[in-house]
N, CA, C, O and CB atoms as a CASP TS submission, in Angstrom:
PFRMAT TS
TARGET T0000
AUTHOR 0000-0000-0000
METHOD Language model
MODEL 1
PARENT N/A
ATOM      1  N   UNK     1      81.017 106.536  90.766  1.00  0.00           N
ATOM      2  CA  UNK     1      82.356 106.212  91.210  1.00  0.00           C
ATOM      3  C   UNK     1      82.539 104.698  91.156  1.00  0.00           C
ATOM      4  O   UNK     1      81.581 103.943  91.317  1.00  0.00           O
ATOM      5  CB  UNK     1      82.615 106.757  92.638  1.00  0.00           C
ATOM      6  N   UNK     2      83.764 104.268  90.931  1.00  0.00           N
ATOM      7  CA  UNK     2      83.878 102.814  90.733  1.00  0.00           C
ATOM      8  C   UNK     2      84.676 102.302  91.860  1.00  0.00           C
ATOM      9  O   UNK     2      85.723 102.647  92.406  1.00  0.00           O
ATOM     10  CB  UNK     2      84.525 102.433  89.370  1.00  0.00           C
ATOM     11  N   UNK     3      83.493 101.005  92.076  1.00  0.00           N
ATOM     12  CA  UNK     3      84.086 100.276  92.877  1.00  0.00           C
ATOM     13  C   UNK     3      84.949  99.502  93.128  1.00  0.00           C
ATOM     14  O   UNK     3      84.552  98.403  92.741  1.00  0.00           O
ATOM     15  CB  UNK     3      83.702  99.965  93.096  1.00  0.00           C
ATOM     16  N   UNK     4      86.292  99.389  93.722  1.00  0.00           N
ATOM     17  CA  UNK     4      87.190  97.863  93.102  1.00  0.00           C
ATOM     18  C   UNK     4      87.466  97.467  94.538  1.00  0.00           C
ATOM     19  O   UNK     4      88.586  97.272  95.011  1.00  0.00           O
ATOM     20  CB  UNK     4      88.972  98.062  91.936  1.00  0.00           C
ATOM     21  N   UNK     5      86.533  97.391  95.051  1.00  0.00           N
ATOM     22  CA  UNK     5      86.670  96.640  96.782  1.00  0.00           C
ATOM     23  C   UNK     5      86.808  95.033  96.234  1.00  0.00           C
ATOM     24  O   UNK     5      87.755  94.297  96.509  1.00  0.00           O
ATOM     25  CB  UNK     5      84.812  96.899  98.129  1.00  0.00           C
ATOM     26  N   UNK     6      86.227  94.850  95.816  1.00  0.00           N
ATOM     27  CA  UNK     6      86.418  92.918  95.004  1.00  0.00           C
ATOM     28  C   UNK     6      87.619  93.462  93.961  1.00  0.00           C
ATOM     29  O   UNK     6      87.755  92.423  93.315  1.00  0.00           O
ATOM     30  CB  UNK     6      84.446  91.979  93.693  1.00  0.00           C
ATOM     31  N   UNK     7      88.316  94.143  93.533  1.00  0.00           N
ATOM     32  CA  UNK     7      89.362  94.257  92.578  1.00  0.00           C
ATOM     33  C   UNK     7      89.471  94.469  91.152  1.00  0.00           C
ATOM     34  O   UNK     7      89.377  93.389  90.569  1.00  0.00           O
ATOM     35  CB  UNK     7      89.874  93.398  92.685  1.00  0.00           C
ATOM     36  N   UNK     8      89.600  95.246  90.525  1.00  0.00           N
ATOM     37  CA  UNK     8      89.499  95.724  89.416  1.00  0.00           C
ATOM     38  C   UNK     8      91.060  95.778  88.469  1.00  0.00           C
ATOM     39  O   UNK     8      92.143  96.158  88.914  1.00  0.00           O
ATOM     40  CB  UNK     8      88.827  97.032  89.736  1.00  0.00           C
ATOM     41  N   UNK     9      90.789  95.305  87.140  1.00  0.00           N
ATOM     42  CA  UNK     9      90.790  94.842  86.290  1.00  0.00           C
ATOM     43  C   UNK     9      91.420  95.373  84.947  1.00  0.00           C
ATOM     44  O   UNK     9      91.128  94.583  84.049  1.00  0.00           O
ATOM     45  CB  UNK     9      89.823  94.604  86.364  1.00  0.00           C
ATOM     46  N   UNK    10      92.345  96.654  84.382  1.00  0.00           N
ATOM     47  CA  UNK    10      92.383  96.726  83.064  1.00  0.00           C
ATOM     48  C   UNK    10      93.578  96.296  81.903  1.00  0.00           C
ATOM     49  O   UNK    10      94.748  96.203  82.273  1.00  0.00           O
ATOM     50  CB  UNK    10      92.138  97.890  83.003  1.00  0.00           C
ATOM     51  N   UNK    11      93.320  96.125  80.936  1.00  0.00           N
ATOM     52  CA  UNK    11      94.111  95.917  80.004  1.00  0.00           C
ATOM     53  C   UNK    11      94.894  97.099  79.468  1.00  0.00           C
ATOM     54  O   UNK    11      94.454  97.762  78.529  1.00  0.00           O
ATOM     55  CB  UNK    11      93.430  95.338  79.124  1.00  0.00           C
ATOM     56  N   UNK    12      95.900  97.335  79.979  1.00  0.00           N
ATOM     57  CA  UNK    12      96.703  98.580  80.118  1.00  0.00           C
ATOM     58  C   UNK    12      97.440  98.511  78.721  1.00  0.00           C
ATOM     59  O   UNK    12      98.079  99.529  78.454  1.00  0.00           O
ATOM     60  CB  UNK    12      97.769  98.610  81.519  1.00  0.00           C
ATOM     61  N   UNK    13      97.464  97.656  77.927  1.00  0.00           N
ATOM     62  CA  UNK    13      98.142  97.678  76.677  1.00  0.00           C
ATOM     63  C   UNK    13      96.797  98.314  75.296  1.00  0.00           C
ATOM     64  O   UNK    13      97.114  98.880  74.250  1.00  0.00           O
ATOM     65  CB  UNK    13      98.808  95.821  76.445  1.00  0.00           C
ATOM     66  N   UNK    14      95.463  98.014  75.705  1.00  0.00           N
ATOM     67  CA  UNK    14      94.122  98.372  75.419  1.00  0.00           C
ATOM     68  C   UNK    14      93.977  99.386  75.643  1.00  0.00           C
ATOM     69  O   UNK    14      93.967 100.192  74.713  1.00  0.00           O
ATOM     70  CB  UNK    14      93.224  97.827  75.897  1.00  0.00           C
ATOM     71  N   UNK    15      93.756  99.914  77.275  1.00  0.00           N
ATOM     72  CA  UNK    15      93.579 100.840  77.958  1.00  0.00           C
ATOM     73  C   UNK    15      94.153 101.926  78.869  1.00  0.00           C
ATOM     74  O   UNK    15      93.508 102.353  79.826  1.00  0.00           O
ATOM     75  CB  UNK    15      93.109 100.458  78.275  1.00  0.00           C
ATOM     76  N   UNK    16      95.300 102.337  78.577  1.00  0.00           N
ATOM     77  CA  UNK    16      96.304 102.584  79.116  1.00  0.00           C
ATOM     78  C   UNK    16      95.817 103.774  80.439  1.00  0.00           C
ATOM     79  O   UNK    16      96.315 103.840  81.563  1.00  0.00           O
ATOM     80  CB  UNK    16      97.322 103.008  77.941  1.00  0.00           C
ATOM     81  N   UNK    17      94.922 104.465  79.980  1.00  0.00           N
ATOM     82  CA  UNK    17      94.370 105.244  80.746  1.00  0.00           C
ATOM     83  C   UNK    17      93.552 104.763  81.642  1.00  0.00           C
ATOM     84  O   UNK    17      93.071 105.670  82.321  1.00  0.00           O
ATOM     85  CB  UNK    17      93.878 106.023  80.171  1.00  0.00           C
ATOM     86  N   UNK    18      93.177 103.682  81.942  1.00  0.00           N
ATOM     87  CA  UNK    18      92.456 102.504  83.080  1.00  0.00           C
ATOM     88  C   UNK    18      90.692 102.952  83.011  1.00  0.00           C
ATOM     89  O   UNK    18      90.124 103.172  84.080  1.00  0.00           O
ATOM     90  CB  UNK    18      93.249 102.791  85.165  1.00  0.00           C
ATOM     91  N   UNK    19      89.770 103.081  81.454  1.00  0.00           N
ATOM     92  CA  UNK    19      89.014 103.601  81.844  1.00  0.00           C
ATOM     93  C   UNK    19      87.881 102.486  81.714  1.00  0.00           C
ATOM     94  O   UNK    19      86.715 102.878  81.769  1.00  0.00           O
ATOM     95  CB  UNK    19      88.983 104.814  81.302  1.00  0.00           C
ATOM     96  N   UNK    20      88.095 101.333  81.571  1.00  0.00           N
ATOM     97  CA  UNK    20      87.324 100.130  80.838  1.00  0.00           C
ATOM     98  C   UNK    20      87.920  98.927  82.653  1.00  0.00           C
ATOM     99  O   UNK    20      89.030  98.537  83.014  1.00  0.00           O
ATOM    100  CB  UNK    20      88.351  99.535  78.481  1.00  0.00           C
ATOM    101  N   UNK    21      87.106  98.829  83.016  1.00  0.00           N
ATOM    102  CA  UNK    21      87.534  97.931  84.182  1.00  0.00           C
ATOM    103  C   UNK    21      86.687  96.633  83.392  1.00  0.00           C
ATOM    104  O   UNK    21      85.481  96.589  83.150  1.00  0.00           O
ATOM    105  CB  UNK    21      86.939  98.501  86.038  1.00  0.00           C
ATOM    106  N   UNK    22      87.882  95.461  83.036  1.00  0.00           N
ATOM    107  CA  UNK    22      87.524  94.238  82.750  1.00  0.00           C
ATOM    108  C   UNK    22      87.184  92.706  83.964  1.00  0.00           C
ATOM    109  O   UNK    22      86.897  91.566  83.597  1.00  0.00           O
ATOM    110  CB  UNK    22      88.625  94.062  81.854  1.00  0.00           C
ATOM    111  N   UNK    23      87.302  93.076  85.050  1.00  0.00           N
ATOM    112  CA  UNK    23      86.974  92.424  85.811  1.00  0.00           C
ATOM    113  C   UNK    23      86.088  91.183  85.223  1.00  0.00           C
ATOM    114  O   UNK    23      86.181  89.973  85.019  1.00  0.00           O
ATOM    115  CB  UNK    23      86.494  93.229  86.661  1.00  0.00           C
ATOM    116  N   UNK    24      85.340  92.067  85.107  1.00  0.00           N
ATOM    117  CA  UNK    24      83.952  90.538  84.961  1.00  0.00           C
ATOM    118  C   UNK    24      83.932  89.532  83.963  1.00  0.00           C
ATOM    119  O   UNK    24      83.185  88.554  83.919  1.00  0.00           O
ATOM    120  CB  UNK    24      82.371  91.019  84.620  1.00  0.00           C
ATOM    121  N   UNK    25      84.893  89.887  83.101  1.00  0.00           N
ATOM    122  CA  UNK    25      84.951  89.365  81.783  1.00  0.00           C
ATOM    123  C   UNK    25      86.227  88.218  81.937  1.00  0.00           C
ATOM    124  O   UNK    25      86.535  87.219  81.288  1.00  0.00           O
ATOM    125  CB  UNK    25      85.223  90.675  80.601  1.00  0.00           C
ATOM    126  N   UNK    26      86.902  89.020  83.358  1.00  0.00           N
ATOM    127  CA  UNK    26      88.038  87.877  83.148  1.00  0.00           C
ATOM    128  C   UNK    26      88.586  87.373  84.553  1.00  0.00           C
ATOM    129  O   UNK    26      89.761  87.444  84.913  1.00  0.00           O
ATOM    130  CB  UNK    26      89.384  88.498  82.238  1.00  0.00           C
ATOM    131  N   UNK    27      87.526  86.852  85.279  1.00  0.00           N
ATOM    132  CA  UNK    27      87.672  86.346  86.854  1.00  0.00           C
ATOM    133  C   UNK    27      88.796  85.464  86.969  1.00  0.00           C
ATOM    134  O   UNK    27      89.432  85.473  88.023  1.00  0.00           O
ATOM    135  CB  UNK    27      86.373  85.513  87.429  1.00  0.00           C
ATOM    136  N   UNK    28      89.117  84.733  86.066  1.00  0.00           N
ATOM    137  CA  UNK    28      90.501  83.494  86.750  1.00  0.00           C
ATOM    138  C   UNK    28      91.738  84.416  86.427  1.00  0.00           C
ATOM    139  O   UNK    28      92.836  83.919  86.677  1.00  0.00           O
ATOM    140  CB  UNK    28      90.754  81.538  85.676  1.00  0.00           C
ATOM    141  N   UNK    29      91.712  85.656  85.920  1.00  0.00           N
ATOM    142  CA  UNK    29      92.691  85.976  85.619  1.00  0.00           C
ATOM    143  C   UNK    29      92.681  87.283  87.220  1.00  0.00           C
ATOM    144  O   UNK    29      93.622  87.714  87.888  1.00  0.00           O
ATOM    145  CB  UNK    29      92.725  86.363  83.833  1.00  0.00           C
ATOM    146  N   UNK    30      91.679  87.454  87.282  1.00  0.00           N
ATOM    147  CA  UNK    30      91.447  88.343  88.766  1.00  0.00           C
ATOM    148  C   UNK    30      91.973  88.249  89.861  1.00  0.00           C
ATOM    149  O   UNK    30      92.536  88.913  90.731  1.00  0.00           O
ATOM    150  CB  UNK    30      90.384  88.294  89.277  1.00  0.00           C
ATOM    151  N   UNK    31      91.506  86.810  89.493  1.00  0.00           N
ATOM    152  CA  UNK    31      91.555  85.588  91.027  1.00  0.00           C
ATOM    153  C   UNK    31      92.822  85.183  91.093  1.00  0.00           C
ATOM    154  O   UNK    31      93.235  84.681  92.139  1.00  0.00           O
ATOM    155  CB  UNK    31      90.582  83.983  90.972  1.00  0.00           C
ATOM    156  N   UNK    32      93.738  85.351  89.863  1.00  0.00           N
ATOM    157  CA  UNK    32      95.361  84.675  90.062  1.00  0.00           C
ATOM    158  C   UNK    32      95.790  85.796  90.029  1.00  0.00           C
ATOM    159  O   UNK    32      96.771  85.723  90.769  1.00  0.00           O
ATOM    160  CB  UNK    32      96.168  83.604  88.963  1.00  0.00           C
ATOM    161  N   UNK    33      95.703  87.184  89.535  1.00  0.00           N
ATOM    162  CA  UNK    33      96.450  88.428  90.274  1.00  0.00           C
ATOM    163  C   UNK    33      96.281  88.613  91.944  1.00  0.00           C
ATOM    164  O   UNK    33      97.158  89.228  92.551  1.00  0.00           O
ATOM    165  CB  UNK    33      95.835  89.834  89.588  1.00  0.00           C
ATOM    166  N   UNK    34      95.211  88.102  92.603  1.00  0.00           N
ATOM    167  CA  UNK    34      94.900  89.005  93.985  1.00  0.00           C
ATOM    168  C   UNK    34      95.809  87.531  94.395  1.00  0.00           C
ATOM    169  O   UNK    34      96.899  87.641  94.955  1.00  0.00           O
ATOM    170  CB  UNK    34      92.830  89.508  94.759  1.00  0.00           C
ATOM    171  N   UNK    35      95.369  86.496  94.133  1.00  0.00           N
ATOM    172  CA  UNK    35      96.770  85.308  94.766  1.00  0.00           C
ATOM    173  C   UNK    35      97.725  85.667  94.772  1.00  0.00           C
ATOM    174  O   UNK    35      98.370  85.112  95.662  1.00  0.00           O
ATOM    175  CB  UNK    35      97.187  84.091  94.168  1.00  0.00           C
ATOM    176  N   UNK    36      98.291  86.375  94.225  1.00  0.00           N
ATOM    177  CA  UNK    36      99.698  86.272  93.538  1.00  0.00           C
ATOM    178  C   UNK    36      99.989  88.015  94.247  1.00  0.00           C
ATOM    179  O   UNK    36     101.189  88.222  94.430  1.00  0.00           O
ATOM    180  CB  UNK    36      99.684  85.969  91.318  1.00  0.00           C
ATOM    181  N   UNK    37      99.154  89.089  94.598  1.00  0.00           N
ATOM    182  CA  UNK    37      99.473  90.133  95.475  1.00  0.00           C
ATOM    183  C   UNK    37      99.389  89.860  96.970  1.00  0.00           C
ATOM    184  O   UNK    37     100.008  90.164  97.990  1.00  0.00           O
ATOM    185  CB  UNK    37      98.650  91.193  95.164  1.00  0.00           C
ATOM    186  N   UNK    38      98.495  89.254  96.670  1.00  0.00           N
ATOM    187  CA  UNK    38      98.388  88.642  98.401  1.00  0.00           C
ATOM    188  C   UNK    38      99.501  87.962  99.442  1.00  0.00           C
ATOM    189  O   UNK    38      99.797  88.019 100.636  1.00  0.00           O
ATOM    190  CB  UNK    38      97.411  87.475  98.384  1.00  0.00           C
ATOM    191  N   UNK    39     100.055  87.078  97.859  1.00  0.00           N
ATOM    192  CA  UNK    39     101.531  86.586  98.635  1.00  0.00           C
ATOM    193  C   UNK    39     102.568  87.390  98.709  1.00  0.00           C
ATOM    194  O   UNK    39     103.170  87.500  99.777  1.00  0.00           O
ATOM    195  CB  UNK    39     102.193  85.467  98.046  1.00  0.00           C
ATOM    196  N   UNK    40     102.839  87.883  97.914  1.00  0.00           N
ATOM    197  CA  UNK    40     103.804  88.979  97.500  1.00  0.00           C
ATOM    198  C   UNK    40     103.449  90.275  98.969  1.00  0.00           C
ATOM    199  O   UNK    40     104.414  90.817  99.507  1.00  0.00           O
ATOM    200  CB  UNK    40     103.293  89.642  95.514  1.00  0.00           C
ATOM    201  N   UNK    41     102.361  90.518  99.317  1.00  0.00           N
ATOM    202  CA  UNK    41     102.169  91.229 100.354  1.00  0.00           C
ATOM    203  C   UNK    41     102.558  90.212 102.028  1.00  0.00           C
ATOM    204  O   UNK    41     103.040  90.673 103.062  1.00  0.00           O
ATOM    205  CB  UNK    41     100.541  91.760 100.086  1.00  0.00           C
ATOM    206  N   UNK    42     102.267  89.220 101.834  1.00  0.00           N
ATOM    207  CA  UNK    42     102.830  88.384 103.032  1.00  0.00           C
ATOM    208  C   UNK    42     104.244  88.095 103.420  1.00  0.00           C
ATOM    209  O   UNK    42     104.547  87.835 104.584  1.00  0.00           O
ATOM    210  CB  UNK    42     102.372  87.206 102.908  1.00  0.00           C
ATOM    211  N   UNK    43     105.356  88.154 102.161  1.00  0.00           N
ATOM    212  CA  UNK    43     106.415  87.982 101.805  1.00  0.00           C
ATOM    213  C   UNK    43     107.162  88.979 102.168  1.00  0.00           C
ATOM    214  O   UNK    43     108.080  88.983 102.988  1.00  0.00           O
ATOM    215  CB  UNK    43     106.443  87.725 100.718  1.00  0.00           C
ATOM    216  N   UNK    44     106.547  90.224 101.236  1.00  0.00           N
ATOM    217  CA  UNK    44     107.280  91.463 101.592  1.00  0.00           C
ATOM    218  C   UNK    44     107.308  92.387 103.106  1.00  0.00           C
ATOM    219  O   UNK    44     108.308  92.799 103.694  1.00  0.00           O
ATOM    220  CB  UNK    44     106.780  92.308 100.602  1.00  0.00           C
ATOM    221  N   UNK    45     106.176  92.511 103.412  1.00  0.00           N
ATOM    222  CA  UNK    45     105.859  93.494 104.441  1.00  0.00           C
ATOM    223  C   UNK    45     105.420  92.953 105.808  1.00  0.00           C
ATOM    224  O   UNK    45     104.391  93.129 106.460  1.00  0.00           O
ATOM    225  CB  UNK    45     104.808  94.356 103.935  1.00  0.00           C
ATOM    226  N   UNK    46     106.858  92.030 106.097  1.00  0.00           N
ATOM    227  CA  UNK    46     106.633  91.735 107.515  1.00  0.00           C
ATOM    228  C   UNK    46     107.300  92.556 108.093  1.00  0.00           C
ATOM    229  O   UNK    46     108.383  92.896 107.619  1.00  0.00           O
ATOM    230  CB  UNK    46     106.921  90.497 108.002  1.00  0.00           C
ATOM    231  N   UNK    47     106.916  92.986 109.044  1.00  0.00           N
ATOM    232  CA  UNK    47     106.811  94.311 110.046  1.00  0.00           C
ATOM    233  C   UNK    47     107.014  93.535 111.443  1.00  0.00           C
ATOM    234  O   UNK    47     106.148  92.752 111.833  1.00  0.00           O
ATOM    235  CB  UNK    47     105.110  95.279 109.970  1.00  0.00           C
ATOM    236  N   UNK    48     108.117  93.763 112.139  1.00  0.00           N
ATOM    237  CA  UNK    48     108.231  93.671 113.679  1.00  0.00           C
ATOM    238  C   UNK    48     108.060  94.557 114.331  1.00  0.00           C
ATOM    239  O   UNK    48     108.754  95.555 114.142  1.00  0.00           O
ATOM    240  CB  UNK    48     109.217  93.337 114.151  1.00  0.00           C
ATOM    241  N   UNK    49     107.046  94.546 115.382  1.00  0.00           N
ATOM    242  CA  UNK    49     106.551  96.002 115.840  1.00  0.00           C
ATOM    243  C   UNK    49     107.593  95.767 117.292  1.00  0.00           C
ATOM    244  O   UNK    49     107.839  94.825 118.045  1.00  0.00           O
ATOM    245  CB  UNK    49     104.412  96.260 116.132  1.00  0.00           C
ATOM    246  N   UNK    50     107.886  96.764 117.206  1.00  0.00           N
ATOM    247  CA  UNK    50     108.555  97.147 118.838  1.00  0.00           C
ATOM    248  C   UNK    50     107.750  97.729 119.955  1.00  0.00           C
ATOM    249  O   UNK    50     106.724  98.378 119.753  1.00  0.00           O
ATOM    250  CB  UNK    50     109.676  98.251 118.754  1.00  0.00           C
ATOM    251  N   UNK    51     108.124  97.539 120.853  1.00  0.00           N
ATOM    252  CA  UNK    51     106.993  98.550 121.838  1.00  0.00           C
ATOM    253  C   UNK    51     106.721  99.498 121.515  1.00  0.00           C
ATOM    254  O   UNK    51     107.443 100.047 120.683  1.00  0.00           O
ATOM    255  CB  UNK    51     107.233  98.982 123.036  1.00  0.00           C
ATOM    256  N   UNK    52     105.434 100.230 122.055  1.00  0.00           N
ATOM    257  CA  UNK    52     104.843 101.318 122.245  1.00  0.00           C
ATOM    258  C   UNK    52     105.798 102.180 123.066  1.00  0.00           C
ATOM    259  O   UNK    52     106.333 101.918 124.144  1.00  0.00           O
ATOM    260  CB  UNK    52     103.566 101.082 122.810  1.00  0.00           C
ATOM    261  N   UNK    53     105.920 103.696 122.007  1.00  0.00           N
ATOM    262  CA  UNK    53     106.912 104.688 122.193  1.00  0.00           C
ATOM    263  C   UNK    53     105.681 105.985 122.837  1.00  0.00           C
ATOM    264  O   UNK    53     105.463 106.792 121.934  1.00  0.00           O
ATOM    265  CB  UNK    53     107.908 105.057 120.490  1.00  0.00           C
ATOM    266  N   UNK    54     105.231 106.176 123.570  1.00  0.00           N
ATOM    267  CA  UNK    54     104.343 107.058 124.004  1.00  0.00           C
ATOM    268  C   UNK    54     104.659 108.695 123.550  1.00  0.00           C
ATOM    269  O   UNK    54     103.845 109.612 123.444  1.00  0.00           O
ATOM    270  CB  UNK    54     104.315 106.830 125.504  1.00  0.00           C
ATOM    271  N   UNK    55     105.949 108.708 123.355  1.00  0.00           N
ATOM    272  CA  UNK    55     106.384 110.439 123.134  1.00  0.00           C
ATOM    273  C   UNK    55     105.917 110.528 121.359  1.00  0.00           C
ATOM    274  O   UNK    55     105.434 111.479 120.745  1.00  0.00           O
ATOM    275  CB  UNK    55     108.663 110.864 123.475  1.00  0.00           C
ATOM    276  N   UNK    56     106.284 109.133 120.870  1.00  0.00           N
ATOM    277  CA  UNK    56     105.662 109.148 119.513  1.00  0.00           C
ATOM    278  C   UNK    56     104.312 109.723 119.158  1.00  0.00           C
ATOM    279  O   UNK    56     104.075 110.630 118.360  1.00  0.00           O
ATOM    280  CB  UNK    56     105.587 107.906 119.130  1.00  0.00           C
ATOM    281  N   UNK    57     103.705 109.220 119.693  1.00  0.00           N
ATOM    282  CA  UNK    57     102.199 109.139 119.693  1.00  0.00           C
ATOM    283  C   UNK    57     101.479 110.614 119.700  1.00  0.00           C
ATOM    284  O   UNK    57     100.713 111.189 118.927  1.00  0.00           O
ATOM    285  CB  UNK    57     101.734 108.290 121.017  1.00  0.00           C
ATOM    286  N   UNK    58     102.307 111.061 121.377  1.00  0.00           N
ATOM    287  CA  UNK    58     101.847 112.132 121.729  1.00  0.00           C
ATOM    288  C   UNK    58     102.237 113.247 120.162  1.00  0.00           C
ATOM    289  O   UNK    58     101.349 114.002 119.765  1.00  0.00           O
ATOM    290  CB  UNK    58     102.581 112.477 123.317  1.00  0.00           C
ATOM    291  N   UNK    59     103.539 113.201 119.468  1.00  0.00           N
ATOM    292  CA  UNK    59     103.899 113.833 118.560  1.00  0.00           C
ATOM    293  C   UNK    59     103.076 113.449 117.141  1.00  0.00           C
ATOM    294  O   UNK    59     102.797 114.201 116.206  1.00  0.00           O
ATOM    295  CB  UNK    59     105.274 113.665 118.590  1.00  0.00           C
ATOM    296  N   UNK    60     102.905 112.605 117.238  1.00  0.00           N
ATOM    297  CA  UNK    60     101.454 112.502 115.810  1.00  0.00           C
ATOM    298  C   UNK    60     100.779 113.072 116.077  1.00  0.00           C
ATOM    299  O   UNK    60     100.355 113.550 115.024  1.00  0.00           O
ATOM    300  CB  UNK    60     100.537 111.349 115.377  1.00  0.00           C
ATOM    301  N   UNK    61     100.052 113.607 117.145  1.00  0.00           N
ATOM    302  CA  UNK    61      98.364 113.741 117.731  1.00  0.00           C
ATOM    303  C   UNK    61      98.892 115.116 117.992  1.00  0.00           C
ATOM    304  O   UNK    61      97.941 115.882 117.838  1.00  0.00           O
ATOM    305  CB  UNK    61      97.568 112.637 119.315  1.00  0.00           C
ATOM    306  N   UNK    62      99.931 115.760 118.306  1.00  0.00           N
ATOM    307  CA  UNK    62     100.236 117.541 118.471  1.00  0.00           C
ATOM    308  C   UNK    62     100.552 117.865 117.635  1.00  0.00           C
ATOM    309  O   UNK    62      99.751 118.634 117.103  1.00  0.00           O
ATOM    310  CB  UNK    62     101.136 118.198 119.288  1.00  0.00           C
ATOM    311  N   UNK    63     101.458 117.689 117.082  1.00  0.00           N
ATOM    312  CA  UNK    63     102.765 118.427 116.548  1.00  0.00           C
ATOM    313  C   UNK    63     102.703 118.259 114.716  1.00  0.00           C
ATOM    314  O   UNK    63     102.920 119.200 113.952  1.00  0.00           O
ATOM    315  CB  UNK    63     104.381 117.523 117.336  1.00  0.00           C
ATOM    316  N   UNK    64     102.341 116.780 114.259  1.00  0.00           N
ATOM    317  CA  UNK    64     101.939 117.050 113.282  1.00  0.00           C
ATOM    318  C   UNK    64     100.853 116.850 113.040  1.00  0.00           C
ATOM    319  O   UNK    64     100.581 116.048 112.146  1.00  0.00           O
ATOM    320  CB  UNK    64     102.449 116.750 112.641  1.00  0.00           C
ATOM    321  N   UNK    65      99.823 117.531 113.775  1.00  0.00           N
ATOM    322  CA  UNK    65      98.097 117.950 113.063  1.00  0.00           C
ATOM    323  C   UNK    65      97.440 116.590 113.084  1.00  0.00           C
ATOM    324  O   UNK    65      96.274 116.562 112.692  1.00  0.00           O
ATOM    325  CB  UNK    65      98.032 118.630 111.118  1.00  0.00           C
ATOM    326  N   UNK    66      98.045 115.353 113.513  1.00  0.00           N
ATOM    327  CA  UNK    66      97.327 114.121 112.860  1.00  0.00           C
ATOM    328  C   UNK    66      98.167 112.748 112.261  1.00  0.00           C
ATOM    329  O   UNK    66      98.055 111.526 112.160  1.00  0.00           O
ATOM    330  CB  UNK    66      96.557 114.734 111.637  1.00  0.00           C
ATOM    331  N   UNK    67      99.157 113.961 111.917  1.00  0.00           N
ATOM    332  CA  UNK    67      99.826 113.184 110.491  1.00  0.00           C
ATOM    333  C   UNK    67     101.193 112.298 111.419  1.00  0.00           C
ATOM    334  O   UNK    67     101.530 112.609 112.561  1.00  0.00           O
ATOM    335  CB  UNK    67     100.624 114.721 108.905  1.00  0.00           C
ATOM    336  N   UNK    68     101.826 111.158 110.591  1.00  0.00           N
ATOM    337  CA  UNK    68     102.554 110.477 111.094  1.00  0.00           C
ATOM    338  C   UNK    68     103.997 111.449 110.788  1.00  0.00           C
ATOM    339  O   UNK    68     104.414 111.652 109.648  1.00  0.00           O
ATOM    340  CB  UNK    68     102.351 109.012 110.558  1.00  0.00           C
ATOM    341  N   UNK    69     104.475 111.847 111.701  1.00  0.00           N
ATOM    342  CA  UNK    69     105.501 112.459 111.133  1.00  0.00           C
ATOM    343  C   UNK    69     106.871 112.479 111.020  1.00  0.00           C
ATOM    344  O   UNK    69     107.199 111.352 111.390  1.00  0.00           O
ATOM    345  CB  UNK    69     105.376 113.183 111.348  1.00  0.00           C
ATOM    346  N   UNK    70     108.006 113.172 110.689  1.00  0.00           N
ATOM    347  CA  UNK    70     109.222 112.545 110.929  1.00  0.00           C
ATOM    348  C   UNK    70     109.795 112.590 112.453  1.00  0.00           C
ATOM    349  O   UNK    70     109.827 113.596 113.161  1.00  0.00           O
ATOM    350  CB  UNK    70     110.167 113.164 109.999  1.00  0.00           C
ATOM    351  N   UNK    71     110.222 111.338 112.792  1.00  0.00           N
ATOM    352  CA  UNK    71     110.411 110.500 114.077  1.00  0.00           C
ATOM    353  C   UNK    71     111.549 110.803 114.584  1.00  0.00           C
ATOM    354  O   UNK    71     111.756 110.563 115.773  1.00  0.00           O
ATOM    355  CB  UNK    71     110.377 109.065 113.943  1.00  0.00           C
ATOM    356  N   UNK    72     112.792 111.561 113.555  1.00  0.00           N
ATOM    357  CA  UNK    72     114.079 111.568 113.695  1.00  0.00           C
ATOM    358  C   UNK    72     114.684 112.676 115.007  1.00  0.00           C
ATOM    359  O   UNK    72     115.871 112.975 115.134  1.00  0.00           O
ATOM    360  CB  UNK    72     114.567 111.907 112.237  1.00  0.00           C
ATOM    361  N   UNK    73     113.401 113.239 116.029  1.00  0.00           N
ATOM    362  CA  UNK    73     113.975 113.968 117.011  1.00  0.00           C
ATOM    363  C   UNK    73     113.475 113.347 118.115  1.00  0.00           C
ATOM    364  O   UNK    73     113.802 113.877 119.177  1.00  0.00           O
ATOM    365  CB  UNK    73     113.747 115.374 116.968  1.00  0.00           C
ATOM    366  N   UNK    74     112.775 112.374 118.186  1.00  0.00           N
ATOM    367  CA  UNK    74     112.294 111.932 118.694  1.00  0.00           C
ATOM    368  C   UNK    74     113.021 110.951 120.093  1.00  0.00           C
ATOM    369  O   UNK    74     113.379 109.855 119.662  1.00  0.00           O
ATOM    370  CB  UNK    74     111.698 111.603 117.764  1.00  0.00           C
ATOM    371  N   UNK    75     113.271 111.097 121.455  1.00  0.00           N
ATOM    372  CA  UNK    75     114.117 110.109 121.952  1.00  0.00           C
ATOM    373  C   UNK    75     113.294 109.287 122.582  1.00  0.00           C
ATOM    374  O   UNK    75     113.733 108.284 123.145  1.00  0.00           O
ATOM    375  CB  UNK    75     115.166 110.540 122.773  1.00  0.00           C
TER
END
């Protein structure tokens, strides 16, 4: 199984099917994609959390098995 915890790599115009991970062959180009997601993740997905909704909670953990579920009956 392949690892891409350090980030992985393909030439999708080469490899379209992603089966050749070029990582190693091409680190500054690695290293300026994960810059360049990293910001793009700081930028995009700021999240203001509101208080803790306790009836929520209780309804993840019963009602849907685990799962986060839809919130929309929720008061």
């Amino acid at each position: 199984m392949l690892n891409c915890s350090q980030g992985c790599l393909y030439h999708l115009g080469n490899d379209p099917t992603e089966h050749t991970d070029i990582a190693a062959s091409e680190p500054d180009v690695l290293a300026e994609l994960l810059v360049a997601l990293k910001e793009y993740q700081l930028n995009t997905f700021k999240r203001v959390l509101g208080p803790p909704i306790p009836k929520a909670c209780e309804t993840y953990i019963h009602k849907y098995g685990g799962y986060y579920g839809p919130f929309i009956d929720i008061d």
